[in-house]
C-alpha positions in Angstrom: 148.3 45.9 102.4 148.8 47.9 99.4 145.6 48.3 97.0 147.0 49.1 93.5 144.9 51.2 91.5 143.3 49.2 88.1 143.6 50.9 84.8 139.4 50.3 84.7 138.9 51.9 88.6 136.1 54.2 88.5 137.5 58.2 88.2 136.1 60.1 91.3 136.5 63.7 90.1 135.4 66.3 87.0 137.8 67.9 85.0 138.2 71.0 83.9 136.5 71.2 80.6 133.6 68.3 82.4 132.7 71.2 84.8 132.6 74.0 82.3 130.5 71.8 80.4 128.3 71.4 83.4 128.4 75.1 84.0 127.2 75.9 80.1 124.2 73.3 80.0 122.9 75.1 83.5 123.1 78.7 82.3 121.4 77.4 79.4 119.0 75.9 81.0 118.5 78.9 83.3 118.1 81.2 80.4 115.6 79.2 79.1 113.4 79.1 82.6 113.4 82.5 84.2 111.5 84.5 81.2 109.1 81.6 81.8 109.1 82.1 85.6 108.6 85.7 85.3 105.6 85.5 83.1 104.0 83.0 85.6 105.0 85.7 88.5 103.9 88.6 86.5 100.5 86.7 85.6 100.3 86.0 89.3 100.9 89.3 90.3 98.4 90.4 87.7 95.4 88.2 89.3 96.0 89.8 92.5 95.9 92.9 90.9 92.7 92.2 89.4 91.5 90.7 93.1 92.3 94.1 94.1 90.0 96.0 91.8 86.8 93.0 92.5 87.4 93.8 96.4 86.8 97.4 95.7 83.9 96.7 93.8 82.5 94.9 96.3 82.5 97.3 98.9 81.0 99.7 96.4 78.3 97.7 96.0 78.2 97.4 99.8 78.2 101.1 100.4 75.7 101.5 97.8 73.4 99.2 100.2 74.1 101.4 103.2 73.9 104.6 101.5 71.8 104.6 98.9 74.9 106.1 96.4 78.1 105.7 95.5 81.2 107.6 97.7 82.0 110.8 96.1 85.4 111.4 94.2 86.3 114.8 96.2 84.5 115.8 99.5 83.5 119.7 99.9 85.6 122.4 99.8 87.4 124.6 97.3 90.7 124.8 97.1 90.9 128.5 94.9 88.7 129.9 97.9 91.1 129.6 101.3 87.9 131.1 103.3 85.9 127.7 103.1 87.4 124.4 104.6 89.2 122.3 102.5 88.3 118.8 103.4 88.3 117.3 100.1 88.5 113.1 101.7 88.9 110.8 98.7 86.1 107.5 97.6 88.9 105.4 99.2 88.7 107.3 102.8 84.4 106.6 102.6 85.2 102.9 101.5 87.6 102.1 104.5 85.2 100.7 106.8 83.4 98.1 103.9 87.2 96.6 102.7 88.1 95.6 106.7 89.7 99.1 107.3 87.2 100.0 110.1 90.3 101.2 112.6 92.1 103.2 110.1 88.4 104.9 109.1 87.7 105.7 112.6 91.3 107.4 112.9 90.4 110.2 110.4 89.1 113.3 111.7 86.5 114.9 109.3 85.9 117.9 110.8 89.5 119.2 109.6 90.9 118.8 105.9 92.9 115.6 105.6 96.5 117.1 105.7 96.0 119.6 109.0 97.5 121.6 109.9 99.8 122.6 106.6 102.3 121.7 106.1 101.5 118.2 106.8 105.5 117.5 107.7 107.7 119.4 110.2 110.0 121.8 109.8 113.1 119.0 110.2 110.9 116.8 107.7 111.4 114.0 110.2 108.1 113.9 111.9 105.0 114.1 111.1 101.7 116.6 112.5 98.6 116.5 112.2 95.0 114.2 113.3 95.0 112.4 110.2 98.7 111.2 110.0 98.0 108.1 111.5 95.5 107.1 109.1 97.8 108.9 106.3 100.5 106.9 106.8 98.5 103.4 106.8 99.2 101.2 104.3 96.2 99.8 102.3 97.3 96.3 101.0 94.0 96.3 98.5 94.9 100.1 97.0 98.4 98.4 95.9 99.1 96.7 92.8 101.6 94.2 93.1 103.0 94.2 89.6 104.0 98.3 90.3 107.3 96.8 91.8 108.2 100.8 92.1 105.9 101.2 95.0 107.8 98.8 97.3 111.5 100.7 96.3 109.9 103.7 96.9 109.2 102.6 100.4 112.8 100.9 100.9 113.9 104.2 99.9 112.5 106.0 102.7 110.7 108.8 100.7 107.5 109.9 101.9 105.8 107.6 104.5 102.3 107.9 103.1 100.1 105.1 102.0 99.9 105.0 98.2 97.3 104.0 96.0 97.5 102.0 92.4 93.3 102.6 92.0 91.9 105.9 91.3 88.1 106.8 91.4 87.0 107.9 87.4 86.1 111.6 86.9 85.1 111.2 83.8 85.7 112.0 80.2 86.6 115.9 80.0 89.6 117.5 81.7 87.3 119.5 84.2 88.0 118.2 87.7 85.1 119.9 89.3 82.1 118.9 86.8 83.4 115.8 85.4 80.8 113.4 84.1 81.9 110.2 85.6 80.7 108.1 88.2 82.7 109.9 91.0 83.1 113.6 91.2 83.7 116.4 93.5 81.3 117.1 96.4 78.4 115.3 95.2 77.4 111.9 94.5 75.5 109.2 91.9 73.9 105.9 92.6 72.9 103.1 90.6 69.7 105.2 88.9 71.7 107.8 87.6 74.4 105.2 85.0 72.0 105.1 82.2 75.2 104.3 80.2 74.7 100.5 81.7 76.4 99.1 85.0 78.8 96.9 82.9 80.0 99.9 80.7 80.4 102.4 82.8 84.3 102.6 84.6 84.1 103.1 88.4 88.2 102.5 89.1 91.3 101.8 87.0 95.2 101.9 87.5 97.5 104.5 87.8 101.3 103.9 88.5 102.1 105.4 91.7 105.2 108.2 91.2 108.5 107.7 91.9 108.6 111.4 94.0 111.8 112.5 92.3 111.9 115.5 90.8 115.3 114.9 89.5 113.9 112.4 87.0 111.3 111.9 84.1 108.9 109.1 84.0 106.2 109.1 81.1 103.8 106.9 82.3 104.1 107.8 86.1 104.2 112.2 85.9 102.3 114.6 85.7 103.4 117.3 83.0 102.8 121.1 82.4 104.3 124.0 81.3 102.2 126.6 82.5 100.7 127.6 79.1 96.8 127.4 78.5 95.9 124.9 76.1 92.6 125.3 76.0 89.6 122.9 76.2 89.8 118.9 76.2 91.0 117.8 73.2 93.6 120.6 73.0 95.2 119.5 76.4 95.0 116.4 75.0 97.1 117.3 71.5 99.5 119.3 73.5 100.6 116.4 76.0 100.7 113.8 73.0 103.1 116.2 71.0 105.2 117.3 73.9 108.8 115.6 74.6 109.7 116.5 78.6 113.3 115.1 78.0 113.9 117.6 75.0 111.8 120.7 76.0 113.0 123.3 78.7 109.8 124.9 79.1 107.6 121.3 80.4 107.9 120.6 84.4 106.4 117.5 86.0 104.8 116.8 89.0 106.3 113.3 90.3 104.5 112.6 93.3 101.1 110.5 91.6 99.6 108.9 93.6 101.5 109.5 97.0 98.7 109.4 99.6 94.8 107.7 99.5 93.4 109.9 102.1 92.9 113.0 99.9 91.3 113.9 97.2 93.7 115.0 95.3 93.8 115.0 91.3 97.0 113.4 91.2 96.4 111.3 93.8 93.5 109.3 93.9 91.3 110.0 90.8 91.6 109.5 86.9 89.7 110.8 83.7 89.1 109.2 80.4 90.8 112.1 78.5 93.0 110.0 76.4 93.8 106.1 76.0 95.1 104.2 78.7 99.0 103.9 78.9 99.7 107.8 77.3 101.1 110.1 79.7 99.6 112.7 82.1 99.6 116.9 82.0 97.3 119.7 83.6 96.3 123.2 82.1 98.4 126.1 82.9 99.8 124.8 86.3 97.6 123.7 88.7 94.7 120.7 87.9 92.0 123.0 89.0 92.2 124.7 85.3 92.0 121.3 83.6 94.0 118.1 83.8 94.3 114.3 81.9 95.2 111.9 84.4 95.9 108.6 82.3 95.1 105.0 83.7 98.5 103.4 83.4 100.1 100.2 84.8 102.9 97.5 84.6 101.3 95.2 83.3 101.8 95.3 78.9 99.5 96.5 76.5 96.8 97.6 78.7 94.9 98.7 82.5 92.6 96.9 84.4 89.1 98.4 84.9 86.7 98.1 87.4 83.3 98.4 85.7 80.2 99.5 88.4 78.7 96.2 88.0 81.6 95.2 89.9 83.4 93.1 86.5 87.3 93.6 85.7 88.4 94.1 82.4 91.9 94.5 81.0 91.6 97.3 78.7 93.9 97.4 75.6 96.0 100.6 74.6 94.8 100.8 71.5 91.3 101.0 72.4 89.6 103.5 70.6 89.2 107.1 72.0 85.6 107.7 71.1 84.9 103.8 73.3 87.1 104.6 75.8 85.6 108.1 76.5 82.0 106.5 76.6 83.4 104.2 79.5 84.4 107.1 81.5 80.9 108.6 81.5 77.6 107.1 83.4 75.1 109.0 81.6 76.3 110.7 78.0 74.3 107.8 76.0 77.0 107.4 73.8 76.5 103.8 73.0 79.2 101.4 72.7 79.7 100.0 69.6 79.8 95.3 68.7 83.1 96.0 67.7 84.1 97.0 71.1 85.3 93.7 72.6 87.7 93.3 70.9 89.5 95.8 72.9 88.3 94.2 76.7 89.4 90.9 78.0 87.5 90.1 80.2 87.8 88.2 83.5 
C-alpha cells in the first residue's frame, strides 16, 4: 500500500538555520551560567579553605591543653653557625599528631635536622634520602587551600614531591626572623598568658600562595624577591619591595619555591610576618632571610586572606586594611590597640 505524504504531515528534522538557532540560544545560555557556577565553586572552595584554618585552630587549642603553650614557629638551631644542629621543625610538624596526622608525626626523626643528610635529593634528582623523606613527602590535605588551583598543577607537573603548605605560622610585625614579636617565633614559645593584645586580635595563621618552583618565571604574589642590596630596617625593606618592578629591573632575583615543604622551618616556607598588607608581594634583605625578610599573606581568593585569629575565629582580611591595624594583628603583646573603625576591614565568619 502506498502512504502519500499530506501537505499538513508533521516535519521530522531541523534545518539548517533551526539548529544554528538552537546552537546560539545554548552558548547564550552557557555564558550566562558558568561565571555563576564558578562563583558558587570558588565560594565553596573558599569555605573549605576557611575549614582549613578552624581545624588548625583547633588543634592549637588542643596542644595548648597538652602543653601548656603554643608550638614554636622555628625549632633550635642556627643556620649562620654550621657547628650547632640545625633542626629548625616547623608549628605544622608539632601540630601533626592533634589534626589526625599521628603516623606521619611519628615518621619524623628529631634528633637530625628535617632535610638530612644535605642535599635532601640524589645526585640523579630521582630519589630521595634521608629519615624524614617519608614524612616530607606526605601530603597534608588541611595545610592546602583548595582555591590555590596552582598547587594541584604543580603536582601534575611532577616538580618537587614535597608536601606543600597554603598556612603559615605569624612571626610577627618586623622583618626580623629570629626575634619577631608574634605569636610563633624561633626556638621559643608563648601561651595563652603572654597575648595581652587579646585572643581575638592577635593572628596565629594566614595564607600564603604556595610557589610555582620555576625560576624561569615571575609571580608577584607567589615569590620571594631580592637583589642583594641592604635596605635597612623594616619599613625600608618594605618601601624597596613596593617600588621595585622584577619584570623591568636586571638587578632583582626571586626565590620561587614558597611554600614547597611543611616540615621545616623555613622562612619561605611555613611562616609569614605582618610587614606589609596582605596581597603585596614578598622580598628579603641583602640575600638570605636571616638579615631580614617580608613574607606577605597572599591568596586566590579576591580582595583579601583568611586569618586564623588565636581564639581560634576566621576572618577574611581586606587588602586595603590599614598598615598600622594590620601590624597590631601580627603582634601578641605590643598594646597597640585596635581601633572601632577596624571592622570594617574583617569579615567575619
Amino acid at each position: 500500500m502506498i502512504r502519500v505524504a499530506h501537505k499538513g504531515a508533521q516535519r521530522l528534522a531541523f534545518t539548517l538555520v533551526e539548529l544554528l538557532v538552537v546552537i546560539a540560544v545554548i552558548s547564550i545560555i552557557l555564558a550566562l551560567a558558568l561565571p555563576a557556577l564558578n562563583r558558587v565553586r570558588e565560594q565553596s572552595r573558599r569555605m573549605r579553605c576557611v575549614a582549613n584554618l578552624r581545624q588548625i585552630g583547633i588543634a592549637l587549642a588542643r596542644y595548648h591543653d597538652v602543653h601548656q603553650c603554643f608550638p614554636w614557629g622555628a625549632g633550635v638551631g642556627d643556620m649562620l653557625d654550621e657547628t650547632k644542629p640545625r633542626r629548625r621543625f616547623s608549628a605544622h610538624a608539632m601540630l601533626l599528631p592533634f589534626l589526625g596526622y599521628q603516623e606521619v608525626f611519628n615518621a619524623i626523626n628529631f634528633e637530625v635536622p628535617p632535610f638530612h643528610p644535605d642535599p635532601f635529593w640524589n645526585a640523579s634528582r630521582t630519589a630521595l634520602a634521608g629519615p624524614n623523606a617519608t614524612a616530607a613527602l606526605a601530603k597534608i590535605e588541611v595545610f592546602i587551600c583548595p582555591s590555590d588551583t596552582g598547587v594541584r598543577k604543580m603536582d601534575e607537573r611532577g616538580l618537587h614531591p614535597w608536601g606543600h603548605t597554603n598556612y603559615r605560622s605569624c612571626q610577627g610585625s618586623n622583618m626580623d626572623i629570629f626575634r619577631g614579636n608574634g605569636l610563633f617565633g624561633t626556638a621559643f614559645v608563648h601561651s595563652y598568658r603572654d597575648i595581652i593584645d587579646g585572643t581575638a586580635h592577635t593572628a596565629a595563621f594566614a595564607e600564603k600562595l604556595v610557589g610555582d618552583d620555576n625560576p624561569e618565571r615571575i609571580s608577584l604574589l607567589r615569590d620571594l624577591f631580592f637583589n642583594g642590596q641592604d635596605h635597612g630596617d623594616t619599613d625600608g625593606l618594605r618601601r624597596w619591595c613596593r617600588s621595585v618592578d622584577p619584570f623591568t629591573d636586571p638587578n632583582v632575583r626571586h626565590d620561587s619555591d614558597t611554600g614547597q615543604n611543611w616540615l621545616e622551618a623555613n622562612m619561605n616556607w611555613t611562616r609569614y610576618n605582618h610587614v606589609d598588607t596582605p596581597n603585596q608581594k614578598s622580598c628579603k634583605n641583602r640575600w638570605l632571610t636571616s638579615f631580614g625578610a617580608m613574607i606577605t599573606a597572599t591568596s586566590a581568593h579576591t580582595q583579601g586572606v583568611n586569618v586564623l585569629f588565636a581564639d581560634g575565629h576566621v576572618a577574611f582580611v581586606s587588602d586595603t586594611i590599614d598598615l598600622n591595624i594590620w601590624r597590631a594583628f601580627g603582634t601578641h603583646g605590643g598594646q597597640e590597640g585596635i581601633p572601632s573603625d577596624a571592622d570594617q576591614y574583617v569579615q567575619q565568619f
